[in-house]
C-alpha positions as YAML, in Angstrom:
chain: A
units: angstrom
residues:
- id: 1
  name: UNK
  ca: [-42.76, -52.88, 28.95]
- id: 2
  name: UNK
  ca: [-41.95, -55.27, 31.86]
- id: 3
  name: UNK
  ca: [-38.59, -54.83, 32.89]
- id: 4
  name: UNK
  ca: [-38.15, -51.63, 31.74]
- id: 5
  name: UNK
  ca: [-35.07, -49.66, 33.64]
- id: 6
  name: UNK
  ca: [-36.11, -46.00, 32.29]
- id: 7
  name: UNK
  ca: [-39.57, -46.10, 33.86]
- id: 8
  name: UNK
  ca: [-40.06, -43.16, 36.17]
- id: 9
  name: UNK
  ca: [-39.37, -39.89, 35.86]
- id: 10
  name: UNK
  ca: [-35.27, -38.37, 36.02]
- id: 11
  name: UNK
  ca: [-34.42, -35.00, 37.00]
- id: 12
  name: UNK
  ca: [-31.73, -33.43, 34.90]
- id: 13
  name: UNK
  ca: [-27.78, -33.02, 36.18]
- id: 14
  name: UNK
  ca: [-26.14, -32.11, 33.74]
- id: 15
  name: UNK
  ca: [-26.30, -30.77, 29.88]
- id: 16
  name: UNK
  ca: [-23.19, -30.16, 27.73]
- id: 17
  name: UNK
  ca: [-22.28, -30.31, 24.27]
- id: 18
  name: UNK
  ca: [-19.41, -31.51, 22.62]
- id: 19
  name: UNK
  ca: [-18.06, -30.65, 19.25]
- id: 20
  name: UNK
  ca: [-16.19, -32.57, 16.18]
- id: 21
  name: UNK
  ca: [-12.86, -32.04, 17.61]
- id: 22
  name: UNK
  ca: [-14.02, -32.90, 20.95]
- id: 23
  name: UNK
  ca: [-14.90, -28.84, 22.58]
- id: 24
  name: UNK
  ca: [-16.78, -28.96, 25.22]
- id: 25
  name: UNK
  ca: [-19.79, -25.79, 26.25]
- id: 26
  name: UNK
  ca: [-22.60, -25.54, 28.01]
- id: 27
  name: UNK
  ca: [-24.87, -23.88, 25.63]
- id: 28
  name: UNK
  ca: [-27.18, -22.65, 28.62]
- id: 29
  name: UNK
  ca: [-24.45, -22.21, 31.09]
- id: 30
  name: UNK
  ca: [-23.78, -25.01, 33.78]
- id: 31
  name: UNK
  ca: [-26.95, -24.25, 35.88]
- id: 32
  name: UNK
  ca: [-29.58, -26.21, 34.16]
- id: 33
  name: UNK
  ca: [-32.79, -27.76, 35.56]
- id: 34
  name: UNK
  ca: [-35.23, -30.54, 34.00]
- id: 35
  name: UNK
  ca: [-37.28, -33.40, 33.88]
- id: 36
  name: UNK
  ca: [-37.59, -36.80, 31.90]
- id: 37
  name: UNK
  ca: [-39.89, -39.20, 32.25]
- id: 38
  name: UNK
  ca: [-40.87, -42.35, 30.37]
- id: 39
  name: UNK
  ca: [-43.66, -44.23, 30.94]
- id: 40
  name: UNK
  ca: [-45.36, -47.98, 31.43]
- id: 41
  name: UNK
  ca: [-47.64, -46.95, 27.83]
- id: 42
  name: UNK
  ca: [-44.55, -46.22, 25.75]
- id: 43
  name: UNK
  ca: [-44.41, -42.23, 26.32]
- id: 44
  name: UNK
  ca: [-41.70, -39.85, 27.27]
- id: 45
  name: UNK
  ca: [-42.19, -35.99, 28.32]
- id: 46
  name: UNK
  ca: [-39.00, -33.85, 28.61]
- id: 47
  name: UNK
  ca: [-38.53, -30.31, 29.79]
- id: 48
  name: UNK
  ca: [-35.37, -28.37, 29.92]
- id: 49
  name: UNK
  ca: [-34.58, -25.04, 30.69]
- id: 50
  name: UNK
  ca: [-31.08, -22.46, 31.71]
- id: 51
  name: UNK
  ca: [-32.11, -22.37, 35.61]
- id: 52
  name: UNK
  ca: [-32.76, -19.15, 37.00]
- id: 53
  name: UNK
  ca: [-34.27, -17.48, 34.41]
- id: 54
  name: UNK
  ca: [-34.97, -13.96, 34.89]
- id: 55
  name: UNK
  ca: [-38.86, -13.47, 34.95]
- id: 56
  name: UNK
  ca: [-40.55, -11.28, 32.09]
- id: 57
  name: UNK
  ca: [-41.92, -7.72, 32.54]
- id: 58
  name: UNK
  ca: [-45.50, -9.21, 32.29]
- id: 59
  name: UNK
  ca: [-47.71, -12.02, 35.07]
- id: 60
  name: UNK
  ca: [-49.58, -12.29, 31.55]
- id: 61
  name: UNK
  ca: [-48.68, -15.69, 30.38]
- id: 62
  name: UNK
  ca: [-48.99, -14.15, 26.58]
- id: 63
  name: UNK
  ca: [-47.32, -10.42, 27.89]
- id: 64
  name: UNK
  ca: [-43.98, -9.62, 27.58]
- id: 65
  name: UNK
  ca: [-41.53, -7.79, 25.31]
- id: 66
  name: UNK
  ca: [-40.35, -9.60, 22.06]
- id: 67
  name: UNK
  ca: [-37.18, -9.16, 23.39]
- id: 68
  name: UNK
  ca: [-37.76, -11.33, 26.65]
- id: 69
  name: UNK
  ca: [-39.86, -13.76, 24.65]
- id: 70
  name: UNK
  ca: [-36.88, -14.71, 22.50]
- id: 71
  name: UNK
  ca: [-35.03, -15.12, 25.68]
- id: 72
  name: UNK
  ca: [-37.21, -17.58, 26.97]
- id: 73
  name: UNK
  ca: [-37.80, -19.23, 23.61]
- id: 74
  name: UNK
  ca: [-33.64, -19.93, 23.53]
- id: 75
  name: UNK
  ca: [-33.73, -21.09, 26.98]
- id: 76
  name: UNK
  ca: [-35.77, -23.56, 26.89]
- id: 77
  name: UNK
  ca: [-37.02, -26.99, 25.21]
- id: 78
  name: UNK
  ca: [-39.90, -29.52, 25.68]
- id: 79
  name: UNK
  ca: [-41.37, -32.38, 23.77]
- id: 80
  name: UNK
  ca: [-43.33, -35.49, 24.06]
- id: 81
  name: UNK
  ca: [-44.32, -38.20, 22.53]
- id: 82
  name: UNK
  ca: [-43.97, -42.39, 21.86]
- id: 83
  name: UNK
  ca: [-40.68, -44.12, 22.37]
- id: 84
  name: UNK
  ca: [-38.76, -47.50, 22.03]
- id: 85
  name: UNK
  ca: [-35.46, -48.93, 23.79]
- id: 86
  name: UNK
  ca: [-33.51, -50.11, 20.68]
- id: 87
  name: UNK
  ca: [-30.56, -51.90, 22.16]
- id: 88
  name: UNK
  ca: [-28.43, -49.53, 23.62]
- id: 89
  name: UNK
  ca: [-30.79, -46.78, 22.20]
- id: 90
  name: UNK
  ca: [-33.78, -45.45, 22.87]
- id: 91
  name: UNK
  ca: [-35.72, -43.71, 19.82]
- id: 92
  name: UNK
  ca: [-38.12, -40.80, 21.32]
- id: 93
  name: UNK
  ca: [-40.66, -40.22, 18.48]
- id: 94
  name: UNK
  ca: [-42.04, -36.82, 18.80]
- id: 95
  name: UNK
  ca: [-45.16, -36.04, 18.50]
- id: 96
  name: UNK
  ca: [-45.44, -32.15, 20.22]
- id: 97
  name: UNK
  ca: [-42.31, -29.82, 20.67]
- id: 98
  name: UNK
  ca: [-41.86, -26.11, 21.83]
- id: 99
  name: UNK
  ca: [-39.15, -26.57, 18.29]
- id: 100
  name: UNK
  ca: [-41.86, -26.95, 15.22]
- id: 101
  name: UNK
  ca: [-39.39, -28.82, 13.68]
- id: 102
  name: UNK
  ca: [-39.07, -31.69, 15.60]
- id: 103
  name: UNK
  ca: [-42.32, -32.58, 15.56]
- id: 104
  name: UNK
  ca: [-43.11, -36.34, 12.92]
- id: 105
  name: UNK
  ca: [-38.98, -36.90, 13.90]
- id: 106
  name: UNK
  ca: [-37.46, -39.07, 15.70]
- id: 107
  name: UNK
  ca: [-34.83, -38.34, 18.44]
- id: 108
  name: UNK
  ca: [-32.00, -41.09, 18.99]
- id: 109
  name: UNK
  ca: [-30.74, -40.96, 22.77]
- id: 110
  name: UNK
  ca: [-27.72, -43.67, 23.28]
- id: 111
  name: UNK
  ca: [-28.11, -44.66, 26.71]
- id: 112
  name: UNK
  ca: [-26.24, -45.86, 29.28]
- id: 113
  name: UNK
  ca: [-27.38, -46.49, 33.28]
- id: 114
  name: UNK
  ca: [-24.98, -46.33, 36.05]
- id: 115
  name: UNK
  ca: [-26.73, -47.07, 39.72]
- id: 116
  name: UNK
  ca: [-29.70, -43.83, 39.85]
- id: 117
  name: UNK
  ca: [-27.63, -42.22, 36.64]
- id: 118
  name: UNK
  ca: [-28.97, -41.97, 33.29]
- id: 119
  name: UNK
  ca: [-26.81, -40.85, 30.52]
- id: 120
  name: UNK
  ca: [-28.34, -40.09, 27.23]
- id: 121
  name: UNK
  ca: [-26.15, -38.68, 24.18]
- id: 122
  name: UNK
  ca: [-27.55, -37.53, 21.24]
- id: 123
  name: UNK
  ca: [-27.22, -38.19, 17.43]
- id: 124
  name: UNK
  ca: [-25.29, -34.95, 16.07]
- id: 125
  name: UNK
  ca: [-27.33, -32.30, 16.28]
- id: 126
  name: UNK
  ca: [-27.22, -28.49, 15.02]
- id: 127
  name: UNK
  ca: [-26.48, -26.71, 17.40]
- id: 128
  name: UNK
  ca: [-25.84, -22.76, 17.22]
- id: 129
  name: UNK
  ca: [-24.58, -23.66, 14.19]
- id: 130
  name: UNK
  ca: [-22.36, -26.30, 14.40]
- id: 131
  name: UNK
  ca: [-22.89, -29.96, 14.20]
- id: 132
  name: UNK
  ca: [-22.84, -31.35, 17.72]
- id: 133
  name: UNK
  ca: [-23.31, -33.95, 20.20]
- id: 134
  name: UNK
  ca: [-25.38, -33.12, 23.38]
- id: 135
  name: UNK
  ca: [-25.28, -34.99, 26.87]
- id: 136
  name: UNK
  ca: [-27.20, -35.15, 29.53]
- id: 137
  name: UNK
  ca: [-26.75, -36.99, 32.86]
- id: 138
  name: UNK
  ca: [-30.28, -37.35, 34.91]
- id: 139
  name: UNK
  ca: [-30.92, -38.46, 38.48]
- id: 140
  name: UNK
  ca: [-34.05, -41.11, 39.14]
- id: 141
  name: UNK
  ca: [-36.66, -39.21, 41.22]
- id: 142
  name: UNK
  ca: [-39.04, -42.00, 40.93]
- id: 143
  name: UNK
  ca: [-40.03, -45.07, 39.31]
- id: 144
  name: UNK
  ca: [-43.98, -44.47, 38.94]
...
């Protein structure tokens, strides 16, 4: 992919969503942390999570109350997988998610770049029940 501008790897600024008649929330609050990055083979990895999560009762990776792993489960996302710039697009095709039902679907990111800025909006997307749009600004960390 010569030329590519979304090579490297972003870290996350911002995450908001924004409903029908144009509500704004932060569904994790406006601390968030999280990493893209896309690749020279045509792959993207993205983790997201509420930042400063409280830590879980357990240093067993599988311990933990049900309680606390829900909390973490609603906290956070991550997926990977192929993807393609479409225009002012790009189409993440996923092939592993921490959400079963993303995975065989693909995600449609609009894009726009400003300088080091990323912006990537979604398709509308259910979100705590409501059809919604989510954006995310990310920061280039680096390029390789």
């Amino acid at each position: 992919m010569i030329g590519n501008p979304l090579l490297g790897s972003w870290k996350l600024v911002s995450f908001h969503v924004k409903s029908a008649d144009g509500r704004i929330t932060y569904p994790w609050g406006r601390e968030v942390a999280g990493y893209i990055t896309y690749t020279d083979q045509g792959r993207v990895l993205v983790a997201i999570m509420r930042d400063n999560r409280p830590k879980q009762s357990s240093e067993d990776i599988w311990g933990g109350t049900a309680e606390e792993k829900a909390a973490a489960y609603e906290t956070y996302i991550s997926y990977a997988g192929a993807y393609e710039i479409q225009g002012d697009k790009v189409v993440h095709h996923v092939e592993v998610s921490l959400f079963p039902n993303w995975v065989g679907t693909e995600l449609v990111r609009f894009l726009e770049l400003e300088g080091e800025r990323l912006f990537l909006n979604t398709a509308p997307v259910l979100v705590s029940g409501i059809m919604q749009t989510g954006h995310l600004v990310w920061e280039r960390v680096s390029t390789t």
